[in-house]
C-alpha positions, 0 to 999 in steps of 0.5 A, spaced: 472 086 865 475 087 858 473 081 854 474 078 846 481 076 846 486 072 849 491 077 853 494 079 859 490 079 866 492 082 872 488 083 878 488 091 882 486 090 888 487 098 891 494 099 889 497 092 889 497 088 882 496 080 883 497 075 878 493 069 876 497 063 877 501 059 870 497 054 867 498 049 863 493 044 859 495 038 854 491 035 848 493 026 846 492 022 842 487 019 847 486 016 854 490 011 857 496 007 855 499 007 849 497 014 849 501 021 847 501 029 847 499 032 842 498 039 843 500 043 849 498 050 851 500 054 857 497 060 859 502 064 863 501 069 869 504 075 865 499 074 859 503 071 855 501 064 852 505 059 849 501 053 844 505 048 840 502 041 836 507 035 836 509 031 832 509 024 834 514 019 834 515 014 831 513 009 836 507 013 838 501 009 834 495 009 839 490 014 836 483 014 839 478 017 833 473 019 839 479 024 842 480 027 835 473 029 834 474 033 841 480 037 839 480 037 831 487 035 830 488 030 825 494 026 824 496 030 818 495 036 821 501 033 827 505 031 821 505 037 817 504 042 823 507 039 829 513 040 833 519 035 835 518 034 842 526 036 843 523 043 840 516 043 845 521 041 851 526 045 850 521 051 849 517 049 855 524 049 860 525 056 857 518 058 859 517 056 866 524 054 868 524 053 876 515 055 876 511 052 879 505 049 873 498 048 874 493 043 871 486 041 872 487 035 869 494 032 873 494 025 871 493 024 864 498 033 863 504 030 868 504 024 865 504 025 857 508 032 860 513 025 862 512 023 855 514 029 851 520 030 855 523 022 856 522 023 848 526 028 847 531 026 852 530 033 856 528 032 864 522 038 865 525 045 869 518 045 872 514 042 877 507 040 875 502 040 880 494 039 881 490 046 879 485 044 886 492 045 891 491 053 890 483 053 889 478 053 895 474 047 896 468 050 890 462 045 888 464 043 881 456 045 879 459 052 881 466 051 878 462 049 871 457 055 871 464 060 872 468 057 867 462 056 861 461 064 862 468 065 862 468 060 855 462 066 853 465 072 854 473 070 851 468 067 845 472 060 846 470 056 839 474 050 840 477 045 844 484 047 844 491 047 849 491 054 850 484 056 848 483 051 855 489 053 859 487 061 858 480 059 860 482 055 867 486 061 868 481 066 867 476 060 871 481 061 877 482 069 878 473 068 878 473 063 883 478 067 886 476 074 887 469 073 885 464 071 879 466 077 875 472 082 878 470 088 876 477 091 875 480 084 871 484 086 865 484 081 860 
C-alpha cells in the first residue's frame, strides 16, 4: 500500500478493480437537539474527495465548546470560511446524485444532512445508509486497531470530515480484503 496522501484506491483482485464504497462523514456543532452541520466531508469510490465547512444560520445557535475542542473549528472560522447550505447541498447532489452513502455514525450524519438540505430548501439526490449494512459483522476492538493503523499510515493529524471519511473508507477496504491488501493504491 502506497501511503502518505489522501488519493485514489482501488483494489486489483487478479484482473478485476474493485472499489471502496462513497462515504460520507459530518462534523456539528455539538450532540443533540439544537445541534447543526458544520463541516461535511466524503470520500468518494473514485478517489475523489469533497470537504466544505458551513455557515450557519441565522438560527442555529447551539454550540457545544467540548465539540469544538474535538474538530478545531471555531464559529469564526465558520463565518469567514464556511459555505451557505444552499452551496454545500446543491454540491452534495451534483457529487452523489442517485448513490447510495455511507456513515459510520447514521443517526447524528442523516439527521444534520436533514438539517442542511431543509435549510437550503434543496431535497438530497442521495440516500444515506449505516456503514454496518456493507461490513461484516467484526469486533469493534478489531475494527479499531484496523482503522488507528490506517489513521498511522494516511499521517491523519486532525479530527475532520473528510480526513474521517477517507480513513472509514480506507477502514472498510482493510476489513474487507484483509488487514493490509497488498496491492491497494492509495
Amino acid at each position: 500500500m502506497r501511503r502518505g496522501h489522501y488519493g485514489r484506491a482501488i483494489l486489483r483482485v487478479g484482473s478485476e478493480m474493485l472499489q471502496p464504497p462513497p462515504i460520507i462523514d459530518v462534523e456539528a456543532s455539538g450532540l443533540g437537539a439544537g445541534s447543526y452541520p458544520i463541516e461535511v466531508g466524503c470520500a468518494l469510490p473514485d478517489g475523489r474527495s469533497y470537504c466544505a465547512l458551513i455557515k450557519p444560520m441565522d438560527d442555529w445557535l447551539h454550540w457545544d465548546p467540548a465539540a469544538e475542542a474535538m474538530h478545531g473549528i471555531t464559529r469564526a472560522v465558520l463565518a469567514e470560511h464556511g459555505l451557505p447550505p444552499l452551496s454545500v447541498a446543491i454540491r452534495l447532489n451534483t457529487l452523489l446524485q442517485g448513490s447510495t452513502i455511507y456513515s459510520d455514525a447514521w443517526g447524528h450524519d442523516s439527521s444534520w444532512l436533514a438539517k442542511l438540505h431543509d435549510a437550503a430548501g434543496v431535497p438530497a439526490s442521495y440516500r444515506v445508509e449505516v456503514l454496518s449494512r456493507i461490513t461484516p459483522q467484526v469486533e469493534a476492538e478489531h475494527w479499531n486497531s484496523i482503522r488507528a493503523d490506517v489513521e498511522k499510515s494516511l499521517h491523519v493529524r486532525r479530527h475532520r470530515a473528510s480526513a474521517d471519511a477517507r480513513v472509514l473508507q480506507m477502514t472498510w477496504m482493510c476489513v474487507m480484503f484483509g488487514d493490509m491488501p497488498p496491492q491497494i493504491e492509495v
